[in-house]
C-alpha positions as semicolon CSV with decimal commas, in nm:
position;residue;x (nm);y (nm);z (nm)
1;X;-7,794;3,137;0,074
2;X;-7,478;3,125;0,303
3;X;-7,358;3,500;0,392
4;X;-6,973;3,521;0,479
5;X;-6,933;3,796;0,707
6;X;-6,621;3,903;0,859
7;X;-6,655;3,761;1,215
8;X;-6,843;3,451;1,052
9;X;-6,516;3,332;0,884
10;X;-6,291;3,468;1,137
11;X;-6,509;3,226;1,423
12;X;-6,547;2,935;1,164
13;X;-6,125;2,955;1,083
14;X;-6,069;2,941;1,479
15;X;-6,277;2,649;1,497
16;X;-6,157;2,472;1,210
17;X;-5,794;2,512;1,364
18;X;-5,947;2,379;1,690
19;X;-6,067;2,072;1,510
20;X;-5,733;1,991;1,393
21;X;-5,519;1,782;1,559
22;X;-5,243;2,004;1,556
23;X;-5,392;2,285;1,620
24;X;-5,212;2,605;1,541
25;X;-4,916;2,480;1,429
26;X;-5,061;2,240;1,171
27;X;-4,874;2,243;0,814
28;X;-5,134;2,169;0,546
29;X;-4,995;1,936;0,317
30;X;-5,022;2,018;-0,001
31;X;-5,208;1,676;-0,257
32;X;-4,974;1,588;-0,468
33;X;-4,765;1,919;-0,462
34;X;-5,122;2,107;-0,548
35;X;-5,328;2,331;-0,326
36;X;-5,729;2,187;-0,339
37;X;-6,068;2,274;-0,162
38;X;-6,136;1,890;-0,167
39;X;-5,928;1,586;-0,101
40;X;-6,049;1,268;-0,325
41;X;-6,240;1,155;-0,032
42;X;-6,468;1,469;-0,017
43;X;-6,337;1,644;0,298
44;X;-6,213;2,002;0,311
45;X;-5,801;1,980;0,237
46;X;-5,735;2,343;0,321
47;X;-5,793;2,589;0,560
48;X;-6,030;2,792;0,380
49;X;-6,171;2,457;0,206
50;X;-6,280;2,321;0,520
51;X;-6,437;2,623;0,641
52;X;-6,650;2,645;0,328
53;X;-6,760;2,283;0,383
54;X;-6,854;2,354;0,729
55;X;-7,031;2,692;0,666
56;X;-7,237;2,498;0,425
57;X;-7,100;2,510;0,062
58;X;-7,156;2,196;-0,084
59;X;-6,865;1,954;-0,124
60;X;-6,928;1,948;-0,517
61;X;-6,922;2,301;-0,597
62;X;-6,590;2,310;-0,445
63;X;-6,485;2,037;-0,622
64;X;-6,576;2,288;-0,928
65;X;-6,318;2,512;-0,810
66;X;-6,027;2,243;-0,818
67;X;-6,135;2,181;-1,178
68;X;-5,940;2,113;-1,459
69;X;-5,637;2,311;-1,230
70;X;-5,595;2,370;-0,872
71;X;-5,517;2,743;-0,788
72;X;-5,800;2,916;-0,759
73;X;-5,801;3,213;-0,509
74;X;-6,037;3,246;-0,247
75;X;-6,124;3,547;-0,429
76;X;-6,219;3,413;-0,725
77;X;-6,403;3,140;-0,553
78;X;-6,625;3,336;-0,357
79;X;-6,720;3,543;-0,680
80;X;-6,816;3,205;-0,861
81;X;-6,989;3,102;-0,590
82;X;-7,187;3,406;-0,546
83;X;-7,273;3,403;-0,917
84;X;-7,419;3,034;-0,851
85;X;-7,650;3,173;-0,606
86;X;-7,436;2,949;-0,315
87;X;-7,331;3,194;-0,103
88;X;-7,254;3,593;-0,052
89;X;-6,955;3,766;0,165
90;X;-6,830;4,076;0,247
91;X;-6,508;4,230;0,075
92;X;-6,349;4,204;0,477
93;X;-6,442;3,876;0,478
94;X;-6,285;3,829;0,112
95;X;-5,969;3,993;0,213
96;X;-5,961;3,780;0,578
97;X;-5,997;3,420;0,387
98;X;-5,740;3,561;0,106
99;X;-5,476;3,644;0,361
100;X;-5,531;3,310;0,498
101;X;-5,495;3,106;0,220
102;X;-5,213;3,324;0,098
103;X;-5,014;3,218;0,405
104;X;-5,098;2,897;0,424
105;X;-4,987;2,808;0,057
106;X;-4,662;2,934;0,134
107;X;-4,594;2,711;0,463
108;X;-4,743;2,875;0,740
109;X;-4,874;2,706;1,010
110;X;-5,267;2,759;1,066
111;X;-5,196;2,960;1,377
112;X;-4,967;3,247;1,165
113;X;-5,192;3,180;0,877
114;X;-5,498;3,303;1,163
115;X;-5,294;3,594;1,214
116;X;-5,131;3,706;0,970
117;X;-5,504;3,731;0,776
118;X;-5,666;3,909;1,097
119;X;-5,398;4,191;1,082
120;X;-5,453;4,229;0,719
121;X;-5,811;4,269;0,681
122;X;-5,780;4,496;1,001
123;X;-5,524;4,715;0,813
124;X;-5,741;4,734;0,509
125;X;-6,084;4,735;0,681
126;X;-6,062;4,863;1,011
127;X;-6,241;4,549;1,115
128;X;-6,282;4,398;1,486
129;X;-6,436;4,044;1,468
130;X;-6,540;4,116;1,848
């Protein structure tokens, strides 16, 4: 079973942003006006999407999660995916990825998306990734 800790997402979202081309000011870009987990091709589309996939969540259970909709919170999918026996988290960590995706699916680049979820899960949480 994966566990999602606090400082495990907050490393594995820094090094997802490093991976991308862009960097911190990478735009996702939304498929087909929809927020997914998984483009068609099977690789993370989002943020939080591609962290999963790199943490260790199989590509098809995401693809669950973009199923019959697009839209489901971060929140919601870590619950399903805990219920599935895939993976458990902690609620920092839950709040951390949900502040994330939040700002990302509103059009902020990866780098303010970072931060903007660091400060929030440190105002709720009290939590240093360090």
């Amino acid at each position: 079973m994966i566990n999602i800790t606090f400082a495990h997402a907050v490393e594995g979202i820094r090094a997802v942003i490093a991976e991308q081309e862009d960097g911190e000011s990478y735009v996702y870009r939304k498929l087909d006006g929809k927020c997914v987990y998984v483009e068609p091709d099977g690789s993370g589309s989002c943020l939080v999407g591609r962290y999963l996939i790199k943490a260790g969540v199989p590509v098809e259970e995401l693809r669950k999660l973009d199923r019959p909709v697009s839209g489901t919170t971060i929140r919601t999918a870590l619950r399903r995916l805990e219920e599935r026996g895939v993976l458990d988290y902690t609620w920092a960590a839950a709040a951390y990825l949900a502040a994330a995706q939040s700002s990302q699916d509103i059009g902020a680049t990866w780098g303010d998306a970072q931060h903007r979820a660091l400060t929030c899960a440190q105002d709720q949480y009290g939590t240093n990734p360090k």
